[in-house]
C-alpha positions as CSV (number, residue, x, y, z in Angstrom):
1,X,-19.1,-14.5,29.4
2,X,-20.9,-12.5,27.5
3,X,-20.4,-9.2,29.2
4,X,-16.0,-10.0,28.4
5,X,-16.9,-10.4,24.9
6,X,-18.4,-6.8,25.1
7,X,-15.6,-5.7,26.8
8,X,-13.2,-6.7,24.9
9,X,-15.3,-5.6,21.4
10,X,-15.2,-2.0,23.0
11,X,-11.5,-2.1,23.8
12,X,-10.5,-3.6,20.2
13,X,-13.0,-0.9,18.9
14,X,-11.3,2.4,21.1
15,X,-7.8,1.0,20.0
16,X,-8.8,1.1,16.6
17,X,-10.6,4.5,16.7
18,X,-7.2,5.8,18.0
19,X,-5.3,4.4,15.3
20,X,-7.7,5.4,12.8
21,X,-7.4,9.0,14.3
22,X,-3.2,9.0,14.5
23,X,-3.9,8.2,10.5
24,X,-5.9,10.6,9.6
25,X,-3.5,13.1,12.1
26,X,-0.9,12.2,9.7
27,X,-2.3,12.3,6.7
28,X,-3.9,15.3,7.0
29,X,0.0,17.2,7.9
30,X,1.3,15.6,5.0
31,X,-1.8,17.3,3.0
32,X,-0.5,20.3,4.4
33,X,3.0,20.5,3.9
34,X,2.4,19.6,0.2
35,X,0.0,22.3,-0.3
36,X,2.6,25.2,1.1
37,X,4.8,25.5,-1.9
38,X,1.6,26.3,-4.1
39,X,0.4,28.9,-2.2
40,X,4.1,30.9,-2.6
41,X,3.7,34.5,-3.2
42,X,3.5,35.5,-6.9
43,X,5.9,37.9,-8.2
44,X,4.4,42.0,-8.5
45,X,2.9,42.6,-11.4
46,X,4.6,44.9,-14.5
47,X,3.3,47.8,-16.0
48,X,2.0,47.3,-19.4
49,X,5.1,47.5,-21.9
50,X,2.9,49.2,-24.5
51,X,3.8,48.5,-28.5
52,X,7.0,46.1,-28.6
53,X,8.5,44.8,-31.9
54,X,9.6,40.8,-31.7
55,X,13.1,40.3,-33.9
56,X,13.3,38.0,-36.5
C-alpha cells in the first residue's frame, strides 16, 4: 500500500512539474513579445543645428 501511495505522489508530482513548466513556457513568450516594441530602432541622429532663434 504504501509503495501506490509513492506512486501515485510521483505521478501527481511529474503532472504538476509539466504544468508548472507549460506556465513558465508561456509566460516567458508573453515576456517576450511585450519586450519587442521597446527595442524598435531609434531614428539617425541630426547634425547639430548650431545657433537657432525661438519666435515669440
Amino acid at each position: 500500500m504504501v509503495r501506490t501511495a509513492g506512486n501515485d505522489l510521483e505521478e501527481a508530482y511529474l503532472e504538476f512539474m509539466g504544468e508548472l513548466e507549460e506556465y513558465y513556457e508561456k509566460e516567458t513568450a508573453k515576456a517576450e513579445d511585450r519586450a519587442k516594441p521597446s527595442q524598435r530602432k531609434l531614428p539617425p541622429k541630426q547634425k547639430d543645428p548650431g545657433t537657432f532663434t525661438v519666435p515669440f
